[in-house]
N, C-alpha and C positions, 0 to 999 in steps of 0.2 A: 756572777752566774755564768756559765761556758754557753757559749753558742748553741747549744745542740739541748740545752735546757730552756734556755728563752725561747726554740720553735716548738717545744713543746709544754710551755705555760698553759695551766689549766684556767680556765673560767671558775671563780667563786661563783657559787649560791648560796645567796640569802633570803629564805625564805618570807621575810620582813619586806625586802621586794617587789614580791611576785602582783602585788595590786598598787604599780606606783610605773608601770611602761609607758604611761600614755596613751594607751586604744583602749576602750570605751566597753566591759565586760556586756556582751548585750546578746552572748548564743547560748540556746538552750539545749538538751540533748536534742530534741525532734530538730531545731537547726543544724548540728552537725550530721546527726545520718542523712538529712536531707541533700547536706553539701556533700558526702560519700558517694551515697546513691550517684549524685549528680555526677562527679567524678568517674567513676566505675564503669557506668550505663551510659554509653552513649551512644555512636551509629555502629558500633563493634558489636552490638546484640541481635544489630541484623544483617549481617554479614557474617563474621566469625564463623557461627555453629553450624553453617552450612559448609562452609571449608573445611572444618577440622573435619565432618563427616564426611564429606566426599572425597578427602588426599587423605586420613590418617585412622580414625577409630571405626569409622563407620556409625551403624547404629547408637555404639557405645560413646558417640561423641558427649551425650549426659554426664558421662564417668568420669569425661575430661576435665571438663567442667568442675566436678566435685574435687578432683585427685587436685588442683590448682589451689581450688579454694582451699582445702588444705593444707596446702604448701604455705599461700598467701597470708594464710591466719598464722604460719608461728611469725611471721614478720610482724604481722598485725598486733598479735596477743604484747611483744616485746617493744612497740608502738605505745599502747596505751599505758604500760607502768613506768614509761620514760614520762608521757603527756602527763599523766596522772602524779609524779613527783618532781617534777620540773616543768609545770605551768608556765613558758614564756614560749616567746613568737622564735619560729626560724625554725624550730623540726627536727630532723636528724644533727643539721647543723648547731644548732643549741646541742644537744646531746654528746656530741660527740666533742664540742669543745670545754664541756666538763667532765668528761673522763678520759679523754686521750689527750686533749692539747691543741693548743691555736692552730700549729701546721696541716694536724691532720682536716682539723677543722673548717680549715679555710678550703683545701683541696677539696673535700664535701662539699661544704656551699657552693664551690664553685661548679661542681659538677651536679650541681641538684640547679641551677641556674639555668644553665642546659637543656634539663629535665623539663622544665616547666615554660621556658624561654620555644624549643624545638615545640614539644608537644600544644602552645596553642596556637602557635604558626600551624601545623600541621591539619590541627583541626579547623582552623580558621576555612584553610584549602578546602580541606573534604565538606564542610558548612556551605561554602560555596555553589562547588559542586552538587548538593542535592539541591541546591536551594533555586539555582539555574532547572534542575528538572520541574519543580515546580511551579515556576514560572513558564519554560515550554507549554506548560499543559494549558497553561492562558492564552498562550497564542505571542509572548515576549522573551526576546532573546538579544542579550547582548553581542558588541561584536566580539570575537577570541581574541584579540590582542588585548581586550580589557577582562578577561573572565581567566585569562591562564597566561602562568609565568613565563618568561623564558627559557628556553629549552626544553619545556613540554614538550610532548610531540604530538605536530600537527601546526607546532608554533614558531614562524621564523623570525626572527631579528628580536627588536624591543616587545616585552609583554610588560604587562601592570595587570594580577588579578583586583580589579576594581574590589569585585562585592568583599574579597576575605580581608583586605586593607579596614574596608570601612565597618565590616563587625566584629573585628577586633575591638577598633575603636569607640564603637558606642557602646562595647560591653564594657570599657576605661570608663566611657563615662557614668553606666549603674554602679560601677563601684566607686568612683571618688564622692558619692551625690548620699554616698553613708551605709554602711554594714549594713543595719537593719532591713532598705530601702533595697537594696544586693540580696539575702536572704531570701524575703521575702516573694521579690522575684524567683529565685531560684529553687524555693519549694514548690511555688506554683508547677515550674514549670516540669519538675518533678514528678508530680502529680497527674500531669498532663501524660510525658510517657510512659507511665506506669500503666494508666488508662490503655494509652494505645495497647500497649506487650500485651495485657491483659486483653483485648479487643480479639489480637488476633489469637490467641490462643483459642481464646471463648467460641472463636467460628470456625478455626481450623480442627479443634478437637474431633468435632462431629465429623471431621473426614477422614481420621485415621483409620490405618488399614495393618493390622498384627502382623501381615506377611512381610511389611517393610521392615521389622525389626530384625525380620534372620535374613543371614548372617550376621547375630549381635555383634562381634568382635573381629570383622573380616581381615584385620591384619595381625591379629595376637595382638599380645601386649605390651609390643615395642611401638606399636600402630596408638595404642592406646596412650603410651605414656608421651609421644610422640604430641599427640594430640593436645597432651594437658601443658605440657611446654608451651606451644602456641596459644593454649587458652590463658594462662599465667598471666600473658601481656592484657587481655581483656580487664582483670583487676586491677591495676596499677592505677593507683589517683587516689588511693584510699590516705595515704602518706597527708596527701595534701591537708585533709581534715587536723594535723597535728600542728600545721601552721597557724590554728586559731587557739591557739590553747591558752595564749592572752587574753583572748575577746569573750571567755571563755566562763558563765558562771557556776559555779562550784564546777573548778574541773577535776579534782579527784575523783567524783563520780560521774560529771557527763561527759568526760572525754571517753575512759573506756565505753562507756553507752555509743558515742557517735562512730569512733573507729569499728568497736566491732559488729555494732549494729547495722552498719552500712553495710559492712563483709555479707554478714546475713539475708540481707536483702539482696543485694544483686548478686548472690549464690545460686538462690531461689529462681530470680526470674532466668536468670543464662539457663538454667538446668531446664525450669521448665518450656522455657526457648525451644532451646534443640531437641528435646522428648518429644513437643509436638510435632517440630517440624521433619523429621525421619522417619516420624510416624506417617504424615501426609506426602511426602514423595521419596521414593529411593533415594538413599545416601548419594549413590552413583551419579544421581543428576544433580547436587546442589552443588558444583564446584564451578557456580555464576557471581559476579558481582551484586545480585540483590535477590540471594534464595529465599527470602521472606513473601517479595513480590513476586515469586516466578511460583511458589508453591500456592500464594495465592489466586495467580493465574490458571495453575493447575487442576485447580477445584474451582474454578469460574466463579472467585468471589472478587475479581476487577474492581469491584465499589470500596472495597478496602484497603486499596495499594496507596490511592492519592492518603488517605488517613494514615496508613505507615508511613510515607516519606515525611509527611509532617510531625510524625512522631521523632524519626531520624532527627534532620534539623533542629526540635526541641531538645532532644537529647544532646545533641553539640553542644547548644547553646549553652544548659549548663555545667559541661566540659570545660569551655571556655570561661566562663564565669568561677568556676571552682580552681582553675589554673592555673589564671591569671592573678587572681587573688592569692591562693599561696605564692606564686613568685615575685610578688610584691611584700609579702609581707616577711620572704627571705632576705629581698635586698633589706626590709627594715633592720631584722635583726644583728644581721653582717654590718649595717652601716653603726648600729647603736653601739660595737665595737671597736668600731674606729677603721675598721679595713674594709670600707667604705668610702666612699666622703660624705658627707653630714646631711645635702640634698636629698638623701636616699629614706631620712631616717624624720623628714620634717613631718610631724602631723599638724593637719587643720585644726583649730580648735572646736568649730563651729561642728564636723564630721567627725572629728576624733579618727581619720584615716589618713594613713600618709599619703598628700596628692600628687606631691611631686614623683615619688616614687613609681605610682602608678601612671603615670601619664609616661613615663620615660620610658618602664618596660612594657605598656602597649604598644605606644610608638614605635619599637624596636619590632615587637612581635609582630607588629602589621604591616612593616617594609618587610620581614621575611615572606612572611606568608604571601605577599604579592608578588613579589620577584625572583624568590628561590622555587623549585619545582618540589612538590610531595617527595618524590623518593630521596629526593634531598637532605631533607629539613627533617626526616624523620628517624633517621640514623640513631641519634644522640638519645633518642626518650630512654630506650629500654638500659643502656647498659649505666645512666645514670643511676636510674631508679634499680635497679638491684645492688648497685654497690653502696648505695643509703641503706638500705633494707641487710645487706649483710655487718655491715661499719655497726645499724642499730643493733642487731642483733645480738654480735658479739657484747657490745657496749653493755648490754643490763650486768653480764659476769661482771663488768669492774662497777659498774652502777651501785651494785650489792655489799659493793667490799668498800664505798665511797666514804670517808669515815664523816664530813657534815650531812651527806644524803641519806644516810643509813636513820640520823635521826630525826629523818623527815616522815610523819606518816604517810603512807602509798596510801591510795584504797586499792589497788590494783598491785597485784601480783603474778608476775607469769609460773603457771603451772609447769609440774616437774622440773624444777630449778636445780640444775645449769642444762640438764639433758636437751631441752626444749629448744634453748637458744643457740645451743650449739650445733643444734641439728638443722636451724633457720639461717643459720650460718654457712654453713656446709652445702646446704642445698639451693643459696644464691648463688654461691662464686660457680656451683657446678653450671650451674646455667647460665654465667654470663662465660665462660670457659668456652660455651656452646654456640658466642654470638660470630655472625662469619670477622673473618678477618679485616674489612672495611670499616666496619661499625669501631674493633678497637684502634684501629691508622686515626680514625677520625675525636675518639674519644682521647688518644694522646695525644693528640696538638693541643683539643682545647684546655687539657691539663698543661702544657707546657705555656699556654696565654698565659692560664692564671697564677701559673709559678712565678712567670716574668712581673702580672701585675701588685700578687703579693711580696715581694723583694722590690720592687719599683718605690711602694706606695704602704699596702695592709703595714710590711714589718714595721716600718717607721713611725706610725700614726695609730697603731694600736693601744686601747685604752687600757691595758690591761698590762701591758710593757712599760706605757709612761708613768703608772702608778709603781711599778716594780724601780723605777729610774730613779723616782722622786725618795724613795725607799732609801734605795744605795747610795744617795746624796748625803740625806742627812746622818746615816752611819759613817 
């Protein structure tokens, strides 16, 4: 076999397989939209739809919202018929390394490692940060060389953000303590935000005022589409729900339930988010850090701000939890391949969760979160998570033509097939085309890590080369 065919060996599926991984089938549909939601909706619901209104659509920042979830659903839709006929752990990375081959494969993983590695660092930070306001309001306050990184500003020499170190790590430890035990938590707390969003909507309604809607579209529709770019990054976490599709009972019908059920749901609340809130103050004035709380000061409803920061906070928290967990359960699948090392892929018996593996990439994620600064650590989320979502994308066209997969029954099929997926295609790369120049300096190093560590280490030790070795022996 030539070189250039060994980086590009395909992954078999057997579907005789798919209930013999080792993680413990234990999510229901209402668990995965739960972990969606969780993902999706976090402290960006109250924030976001005040910026996009006040720098880009204006009133119409609603529109934004919707025009995204649109976008975000054909990635989505071409999600759930990969979940849905390829049932194992790892996500795009599973997918892509049975229709295109180990190298591209591995390049994915390693850039969805990234994704999920940056983003709960990042969150971990912003988790912090609200979570210091609500403890101000107590009257307790840490010192700043323990609350913010170095290089913050305002911060000289050594920093250690204490709090986002250490809730990292006690979110490591709701997940190694077992799935169920994780879920469960994490619908709760689901729950809880949903309550709040809804809270404040329920009391700001009453103070909308019609004249704030005109000028619906005060920059045209460059302003508009503008906006829905920006709001695009609000959905991103939905991906992660496809990393349980092991854990996963009957997933040909609750995976597409969870992926795009989630979409659904936090469509809903972002839209009716920013409807209410443009209705309660001019677009013009929410270009603050917490137009939620300022609009609630605006109408002197004060008693409801401490209730939103803590709805914030909640919302991080199952950010984190949803995060952390898919990029745990990437390194499992990466390692079950051998372009790993085997630590990554041990499960407990007793939890049916791999502990190693989690404990390793919290540990990582909570020295980031502590010592790198937000603007940082935050670079790598997005242009990961679009080039998974376009790799998916395209991948259903060969997924279709796959000739063991073809006689797999889907229960999921993406609509207008190839139209659909080509146009989820087209409409990632344009937008990560759009990312500034930094984000991709920074996105090609950490591809040139992973080129070096898979030539190092993946090419050698792949499980799927040494069966191919053992092959060309006995011929």
């Amino acid at each position: 076999m030539k070189a250039s065919q060994r980086l590009l060996v395909k992954k078999s599926v057997n579907p005789a397989n798919f209930n013999k991984g080792g993680l413990e089938k234990t999510l229901s549909a209402f668990s995965l939209t739960m972990m969606g939601v969780g993902a999706i909706v976090g402290s960006g619901i109250f924030i976001t739809p005040g910026i996009i209104a006040a720098k880009y659509a204006g009133p119409a920042a609603m529109l934004s919202f919707v025009i995204a979830a649109v976008v975000c659903s054909l990635a989505a839709l071409c999600y759930a018929e990969f979940s849905s006929t390829i049932p194992l752990a790892g996500s795009a990375y599973t997918y892509v390394y049975t229709v295109f081959g180990e190298f591209l494969a591995w390049i994915l993983g390693w850039s969805l490692i990234s994704e999920y590695l940056f983003a709960v660092s990042s969150v971990a930070v912003s988790w912090s940060s609200y979570f210091q306001n609500l403890m101000s309001g107590f009257g307790l306050k840490l010192p700043t060389f323990l609350t913010a990184a170095a290089g913050t500003a305002g911060v000289s020499g050594a920093g250690f953000n204490l709090i986002a170190f250490v809730v990292v790590l006690a979110v490591s430890l709701l997940l190694v303590s077992g799935l169920q035990e994780s879920t469960r938590v994490n619908s709760i707390m689901v729950i809880v935000k949903i309550l709040v969003i809804v809270l404040f909507i329920g009391v700001a309604i009453f103070f909308v005022k019609p004249a704030n809607y005109h000028p619906f579209m005060p920059h045209g529709v460059s302003g508009l589409v503008k906006g829905a770019s920006l709001a695009f990054y609000a959905y991103i976490g939905f991906d992660a729900v496809s990393t349980a599709s092991e854990e996963v009972k009957n997933p040909k019908r609750n995976m597409p339930i969870g992926i795009v059920g989630s979409l659904v749901v936090a469509s809903i609340l972002y839209v009716a988010m920013a409807a209410v809130l443009v209705g309660v103050v001019h677009y013009s004035k929410l270009n603050v850090g917490d137009p939620v709380a300022y609009a609630l000061a605006v109408i002197h409803q004060n008693w409801a701000a401490g209730i939103v920061s803590l709805g914030a906070v909640v919302g991080m928290t199952t950010v984190l939890i949803v995060m952390l967990y898919g990029g745990t359960r990437l390194l499992f699948a990466i390692s079950r391949d051998g372009l790993l090392p085997k630590v990554f892929r041990t499960v407990s018996p007793h939890t049916k969760v791999p502990v190693k593996s989690t404990w390793i990439f919290g540990i990582i994620a909570s020295v980031f979160a502590a010592v790198i600064p937000l603007d940082k650590i935050a670079e790598l989320v997005n242009i990961g998570t679009l080039f998974a979502f376009a790799m998916v994308s395209i991948g259903v066209v060969f997924l279709r033509r796959h000739e063991t997969l073809q006689q797999i029954n889907s229960s999921f099929k993406v609509p207008f097939y190839p139209v659909l997926p080509v146009v989820s295609f087209l409409a990632c790369v344009y937008l990560m085309l759009n990312l500034q120049a930094f984000t991709w300096h920074m996105f090609v190093i950490w591809l040139v890590i992973g080129i070096v560590i898979y030539f190092a280490y993946s090419y050698r030790h792949s499980r799927i080369r040494a069966g191919l070795r053992a092959k060309e022996s006995k011929s």
